[in-house]
N, C-alpha and C positions, 0 to 999 in steps of 0.2 A: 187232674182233670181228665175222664175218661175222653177218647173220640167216639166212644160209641153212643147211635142215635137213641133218642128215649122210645120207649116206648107207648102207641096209643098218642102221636101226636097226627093233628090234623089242623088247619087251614081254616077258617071260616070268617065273615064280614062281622067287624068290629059293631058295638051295640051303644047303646047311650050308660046302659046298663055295668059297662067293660069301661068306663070313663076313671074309675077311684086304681083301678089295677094297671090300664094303660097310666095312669099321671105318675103311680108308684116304679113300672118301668123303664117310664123318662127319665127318674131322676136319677136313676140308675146305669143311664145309659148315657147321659150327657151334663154337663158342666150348669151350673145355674144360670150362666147368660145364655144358651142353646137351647136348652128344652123349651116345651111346651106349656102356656101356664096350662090351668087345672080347666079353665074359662076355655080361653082354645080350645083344649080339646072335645069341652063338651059339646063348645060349637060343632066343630068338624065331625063327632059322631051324629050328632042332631040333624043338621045339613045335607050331608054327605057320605050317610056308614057305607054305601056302596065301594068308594077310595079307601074306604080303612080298612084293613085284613091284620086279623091276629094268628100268631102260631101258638097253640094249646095242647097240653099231653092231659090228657083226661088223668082220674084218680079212679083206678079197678078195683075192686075186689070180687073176686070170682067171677058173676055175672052181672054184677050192679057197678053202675056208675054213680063214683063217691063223691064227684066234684071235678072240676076243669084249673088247670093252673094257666094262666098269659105267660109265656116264654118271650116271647119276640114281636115284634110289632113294625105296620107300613101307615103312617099317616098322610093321607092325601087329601087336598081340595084341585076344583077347578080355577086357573085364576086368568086376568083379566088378559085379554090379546095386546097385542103393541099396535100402538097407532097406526104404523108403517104396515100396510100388508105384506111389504118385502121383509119383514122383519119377524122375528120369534118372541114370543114373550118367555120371559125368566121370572124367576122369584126375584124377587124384591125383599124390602124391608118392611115394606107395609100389606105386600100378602101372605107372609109370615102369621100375619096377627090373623082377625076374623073375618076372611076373605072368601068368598066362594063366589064364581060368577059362572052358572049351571050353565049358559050359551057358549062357551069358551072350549075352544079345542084341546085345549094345555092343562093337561096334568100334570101337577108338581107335588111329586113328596117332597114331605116335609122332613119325615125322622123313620128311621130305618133302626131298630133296635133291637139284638137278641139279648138273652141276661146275661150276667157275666161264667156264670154257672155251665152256661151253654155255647160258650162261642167257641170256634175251631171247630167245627163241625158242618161246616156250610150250609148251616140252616139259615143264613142271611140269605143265600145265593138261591136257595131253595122258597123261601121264602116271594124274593123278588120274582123268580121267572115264573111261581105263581098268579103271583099279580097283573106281573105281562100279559100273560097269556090271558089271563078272564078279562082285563082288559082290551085288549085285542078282540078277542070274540064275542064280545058284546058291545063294542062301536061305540067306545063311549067319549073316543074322542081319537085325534091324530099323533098325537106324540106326549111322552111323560118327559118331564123339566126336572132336573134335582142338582143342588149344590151340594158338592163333595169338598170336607179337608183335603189338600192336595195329594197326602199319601195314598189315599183313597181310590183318587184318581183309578190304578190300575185294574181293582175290584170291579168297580163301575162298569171300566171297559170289555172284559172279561163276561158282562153281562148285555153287552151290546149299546150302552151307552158310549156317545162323542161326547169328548171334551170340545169345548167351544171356545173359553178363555178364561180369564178372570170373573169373577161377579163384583161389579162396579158396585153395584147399589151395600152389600150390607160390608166394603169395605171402608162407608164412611161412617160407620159405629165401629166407637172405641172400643166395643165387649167383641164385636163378630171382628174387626178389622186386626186381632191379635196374630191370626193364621192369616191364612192363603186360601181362597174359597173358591173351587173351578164350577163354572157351567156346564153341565152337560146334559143330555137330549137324547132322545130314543122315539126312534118314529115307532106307529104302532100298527101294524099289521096284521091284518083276519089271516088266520090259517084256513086254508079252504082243502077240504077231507072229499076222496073221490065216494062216491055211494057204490 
């Protein structure tokens, strides 16, 4: 596996269109009780393409553009606040599924996936602070939510996410409750650039 980066890759918002290559990447990228059905995600690009962002190395020849390949992928929705104003909302088990509540300041990815082809190469990490950042500078809400496998954990951090604790909720499924699944949070801040 080279570490050198591909060539001709670029960043752009996930389409309804990118629904059959994004559900071929999940499967790819996670166990069958983890992924995303096929339904999911068409929801979440339907709803929501503005939270989904794919990484793609176009296909060159010469001067013509032959085709675009999905490398890597950020699934997001909005989901619902906690009752408690003093309190954060997290994923859950049932915002997992077809959830998006547009009013909600909490974005949670869902699945974070490069192919296998391309990993070690920090185009996860490249990927993410993409995201960040268009998130941030387009206010699209206060802070991103995502559950991490424990080992994960330190990737996360590394990226400016706090762990918080455990995630209660999808350790009471027997498929998610196998690992160890940490909360973690990332407030979201406008960069402000001097003119």
């Amino acid at each position: 596996m080279s570490s050198t980066l591909p060539l001709h890759m670029y960043i752009r918002p996930l389409i309804l269109e990118d629904a059959h290559d994004v559900s071929e990447l999940e499967s790819r990228g996670f166990p069958p009780e983890e992924r995303a059905s096929s339904e999911t995600i068409a929801f979440r690009l339907t709803v929501c393409p503005e939270l989904c962002s794919g990484l793609f190395i176009r296909e060159v020849e010469g001067q013509e553009v032959k085709g675009e390949t999905l490398i890597g992928h950020i699934l997001g929705t909005k989901i619902p606040g906690a009752n408690d104003s003093n309190r954060q909302a997290f994923i859950t088990l049932e915002s997992m599924g077809k959830v998006h509540d547009e009013a909600s300041s909490t974005v949670a990815i869902h699945s974070v996936v490069i192919s296998p082809e391309h990993q070690k190469k920090n185009l996860a990490t490249l990927l993410l602070t993409d995201y960040i950042q268009k998130l941030s500078n387009q206010e699209v809400g206060q802070r991103i939510v995502i559950i991490a496998h424990e080992p994960l954990v330190p990737f996360y951090e590394r990226i400016g996410f706090q762990a918080v604790g455990e995630n209660e909720s999808v350790k009471k499924d027997p498929a998610f409750g196998k690992a160890k699944w940490c909360d973690m949070v990332r407030e979201l801040v406008k960069e402000e650039y001097e003119s």
